[in-house]
DRENROGU-577394 format. One record per residue: residue in three letters; x, y, z of N, C-alpha, C in turn. Coordinates in steps of 0.05 Angstrom, whole numbers, plus 32768, in hexadecimal, padded with zeros to 4 digits. Layout:
alaXYZXYZXYZ
...
This chain:
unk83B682FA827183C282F3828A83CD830D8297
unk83CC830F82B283D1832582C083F2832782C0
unk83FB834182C4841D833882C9841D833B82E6
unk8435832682E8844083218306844D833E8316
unk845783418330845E835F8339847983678329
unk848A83508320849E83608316849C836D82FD
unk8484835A82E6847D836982CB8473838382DD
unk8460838082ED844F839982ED845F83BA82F9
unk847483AC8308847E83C6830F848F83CA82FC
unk84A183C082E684AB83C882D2849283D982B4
unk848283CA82B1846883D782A3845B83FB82B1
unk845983F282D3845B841282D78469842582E2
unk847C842182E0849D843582D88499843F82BF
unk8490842F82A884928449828B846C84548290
unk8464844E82A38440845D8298844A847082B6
unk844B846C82CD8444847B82E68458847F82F4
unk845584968307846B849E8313846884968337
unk84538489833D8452847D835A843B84688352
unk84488451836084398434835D8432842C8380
unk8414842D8378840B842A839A83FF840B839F
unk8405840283AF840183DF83B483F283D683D2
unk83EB83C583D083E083BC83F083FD83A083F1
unk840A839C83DE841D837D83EC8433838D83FC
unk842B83898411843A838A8430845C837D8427
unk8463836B8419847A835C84128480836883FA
unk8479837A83E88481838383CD84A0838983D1
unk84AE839683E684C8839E83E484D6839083E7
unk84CA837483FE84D5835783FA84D4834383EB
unk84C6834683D584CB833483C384D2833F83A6
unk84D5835583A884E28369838C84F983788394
unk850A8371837F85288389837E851D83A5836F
unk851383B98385850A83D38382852483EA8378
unk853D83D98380855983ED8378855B8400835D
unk854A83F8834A854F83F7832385348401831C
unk851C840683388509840D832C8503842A8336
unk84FF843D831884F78455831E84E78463831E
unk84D68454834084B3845D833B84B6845A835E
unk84A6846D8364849C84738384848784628387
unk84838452839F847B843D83AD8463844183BD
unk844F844283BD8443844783D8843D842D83E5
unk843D842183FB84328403840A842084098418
unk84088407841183E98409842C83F883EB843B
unk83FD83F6845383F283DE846383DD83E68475
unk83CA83D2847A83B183C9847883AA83B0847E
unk83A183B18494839A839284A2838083838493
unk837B8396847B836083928467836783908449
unk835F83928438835683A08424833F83A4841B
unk832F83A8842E831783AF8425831883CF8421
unk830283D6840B830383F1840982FF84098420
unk82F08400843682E6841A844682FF841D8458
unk830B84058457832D84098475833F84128455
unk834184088440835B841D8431834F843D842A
unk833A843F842C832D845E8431833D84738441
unk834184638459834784708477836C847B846C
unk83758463845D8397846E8453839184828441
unk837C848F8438837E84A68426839184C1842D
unk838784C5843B839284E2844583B284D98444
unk83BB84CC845483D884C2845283DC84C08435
unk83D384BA842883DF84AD841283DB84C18403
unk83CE84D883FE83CC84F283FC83EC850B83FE
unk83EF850F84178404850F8424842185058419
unk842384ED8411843584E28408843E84E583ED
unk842684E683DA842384F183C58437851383BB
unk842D851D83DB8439853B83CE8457853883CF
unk846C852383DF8485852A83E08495850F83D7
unk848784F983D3849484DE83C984A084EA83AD
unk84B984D583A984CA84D7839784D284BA8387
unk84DB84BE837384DD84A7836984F48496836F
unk84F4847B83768505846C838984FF846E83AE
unk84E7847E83A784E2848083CD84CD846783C7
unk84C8845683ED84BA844583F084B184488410
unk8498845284038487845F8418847284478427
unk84738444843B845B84318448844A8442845E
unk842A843E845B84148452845A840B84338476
unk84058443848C83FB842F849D83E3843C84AF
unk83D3843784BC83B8843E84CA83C7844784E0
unk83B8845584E983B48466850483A6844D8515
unk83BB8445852683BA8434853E83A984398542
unk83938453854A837A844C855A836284418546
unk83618448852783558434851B8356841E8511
unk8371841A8517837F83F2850C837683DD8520
């Protein structure tokens, strides 16, 4: 059985140091206060692979200066959304 988001973000807090997600509601439905792991949020009117492609570079970017307890949300360039 898969774990739910709260096993999973406690599971990667001891393996990883940024946990990257497509759930748009992750900050709303988890107490992020106690967790010490950097966040990234694709939002994404998709999840298909070729539109979360396009968040690379951003998410790139974010990579070099995110910190742990930061909660970063990664969104499209209006002219391709």
């Amino acid at each position: 059985m898969l774990p739910k988001n709260g096993e999973l973000l406690g599971l990667a807090k001891t393996e990883f140091d940024v946990f990257i997600t497509i759930d748009q509601n992750l900050t709303a439905q988890q107490n992020l206060n106690n967790i010490n792991l950097a966040i990234i949020v694709l939002a994404s009117p998709s999840n298909r692979l070729e539109v979360l492609k396009l968040l690379m570079p951003k998410v790139q970017e974010a990579l070099a200066t995110i910190q742990a307890g930061d909660v970063v949300t990664i969104t499209l360039p209006d002219a391709i959304a």
